[in-house]
C-alpha positions in Angstrom: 58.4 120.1 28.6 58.2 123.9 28.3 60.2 126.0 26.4 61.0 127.9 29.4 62.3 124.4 30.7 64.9 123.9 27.9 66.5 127.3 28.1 66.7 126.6 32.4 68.8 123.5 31.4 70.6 125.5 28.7 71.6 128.1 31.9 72.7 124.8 34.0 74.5 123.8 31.6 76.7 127.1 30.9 77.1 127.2 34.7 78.1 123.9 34.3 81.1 124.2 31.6 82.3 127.7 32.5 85.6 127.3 34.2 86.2 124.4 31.8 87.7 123.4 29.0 84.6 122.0 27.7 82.3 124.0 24.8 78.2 124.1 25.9 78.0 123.5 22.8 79.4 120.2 23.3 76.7 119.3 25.9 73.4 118.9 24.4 72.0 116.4 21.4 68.0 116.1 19.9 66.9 112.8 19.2 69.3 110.6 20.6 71.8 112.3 18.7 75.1 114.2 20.5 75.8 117.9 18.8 78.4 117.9 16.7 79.7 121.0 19.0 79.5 123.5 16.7 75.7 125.0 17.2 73.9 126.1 20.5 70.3 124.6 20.5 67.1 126.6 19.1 64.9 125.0 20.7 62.9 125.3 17.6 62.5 121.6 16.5 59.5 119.9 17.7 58.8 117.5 20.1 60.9 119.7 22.7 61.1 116.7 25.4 63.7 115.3 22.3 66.3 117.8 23.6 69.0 116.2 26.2 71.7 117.5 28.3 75.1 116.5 29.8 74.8 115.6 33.6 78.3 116.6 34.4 82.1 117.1 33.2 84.4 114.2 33.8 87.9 114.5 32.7 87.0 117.4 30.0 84.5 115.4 28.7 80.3 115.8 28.6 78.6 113.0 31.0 75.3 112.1 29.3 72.7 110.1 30.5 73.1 106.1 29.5 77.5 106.9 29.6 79.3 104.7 31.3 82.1 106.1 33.6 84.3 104.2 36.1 83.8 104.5 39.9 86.6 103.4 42.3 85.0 100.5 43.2 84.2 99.2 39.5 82.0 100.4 36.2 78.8 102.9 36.8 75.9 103.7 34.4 74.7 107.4 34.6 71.2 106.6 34.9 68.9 109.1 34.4 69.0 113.1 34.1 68.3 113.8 38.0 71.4 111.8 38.6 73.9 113.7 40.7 77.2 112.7 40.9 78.2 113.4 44.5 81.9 113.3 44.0 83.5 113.9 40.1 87.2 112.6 41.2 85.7 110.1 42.3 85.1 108.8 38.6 86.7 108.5 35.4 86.2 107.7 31.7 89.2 104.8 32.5 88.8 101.6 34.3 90.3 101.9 38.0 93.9 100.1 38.4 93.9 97.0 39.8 96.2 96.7 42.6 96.9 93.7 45.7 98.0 94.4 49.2 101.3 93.3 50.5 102.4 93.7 54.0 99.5 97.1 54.0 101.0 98.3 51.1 98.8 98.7 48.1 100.8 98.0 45.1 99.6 97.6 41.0 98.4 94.2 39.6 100.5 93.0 36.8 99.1 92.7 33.3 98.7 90.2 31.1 98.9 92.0 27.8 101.5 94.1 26.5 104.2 95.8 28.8 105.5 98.8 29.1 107.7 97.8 31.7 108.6 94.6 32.6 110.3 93.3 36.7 112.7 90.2 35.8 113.2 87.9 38.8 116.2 85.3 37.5 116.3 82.4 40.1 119.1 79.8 41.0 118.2 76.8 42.2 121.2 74.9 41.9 123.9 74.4 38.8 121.5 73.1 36.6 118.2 73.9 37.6 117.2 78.0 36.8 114.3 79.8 36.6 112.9 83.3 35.0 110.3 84.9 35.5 108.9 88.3 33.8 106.4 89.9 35.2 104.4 93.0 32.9 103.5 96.2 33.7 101.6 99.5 32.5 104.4 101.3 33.0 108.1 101.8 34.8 106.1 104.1 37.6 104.4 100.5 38.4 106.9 98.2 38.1 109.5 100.3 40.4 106.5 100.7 42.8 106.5 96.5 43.3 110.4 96.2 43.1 110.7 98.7 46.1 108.5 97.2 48.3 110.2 93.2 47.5 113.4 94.9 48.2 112.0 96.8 51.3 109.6 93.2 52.5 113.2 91.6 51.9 115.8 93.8 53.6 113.3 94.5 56.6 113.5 90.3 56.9 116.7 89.3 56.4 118.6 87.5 59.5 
């Protein structure tokens, strides 16, 4: 790799984070190791082909090559340095939300872990025999979402 080479990436990658809230600084690294985002490159330090770039800008973030972001569809591996990512909202640093269909309406899965918000469905059977269920969410935003629809699914089929 030329010198001339480096500072042609340097260009793209000014192009890249102006508008941004990401330093260039930020977006380079020499021997497998990120800048600490304080110092432009020299482009001093021998072998030059060390030097590495950021691919892209996901959520004011670098994208280096080897990162692993999150497409819709599940987990992607930026791959190497001509890899162009067609569509940046398409990604994120976050896995996707799980979600089910009911009745064509796409609603969030519920967790398994910790909620933020929690639907309560209390059941009566009979005089002795009741049930409870309590079903965890991310957040209230989710759990409204999947009471709304029930109570829409319900009230559309009630005779």
């Amino acid at each position: 790799m030329k010198k001339s080479d480096l500072y042609r990436e340097w260009a793209r990658v000014l192009d890249m984070c102006d508008g941004t809230k990401v330093k260039p600084e930020e977006c380079w690294g020499y021997m497998g190791l990120k800048s600490d985002g304080k110092l432009e490159p020299s482009f001093n330090e021998p072998p030059l082909e060390n030097y590495f770039f950021a691919v892209a800008i996901l959520e004011d973030k670098p994208v280096f090559v080897g990162d692993g972001i999150y497409h819709k569809s599940g987990l992607y591996t930026v791959i190497g340095i001509n890899t162009r990512i067609m569509c940046i909202s398409d990604y994120s640093w976050n896995p996707p939300k799980k979600t089910f269909l009911l009745n064509g309406e796409e609603l969030p899965c519920p967790i398994s872990g910790k909620a933020r918000s929690r639907l309560t469905i209390h059941c009566e059977f009979d005089e002795i025999q009741n049930e409870i269920a309590y079903i965890n969410f991310h957040g209230n935003f989710d759990a409204k979402k999947v009471l709304d629809h029930l109570m829409s699914v319900f009230k559309e089929n009630t005779k």
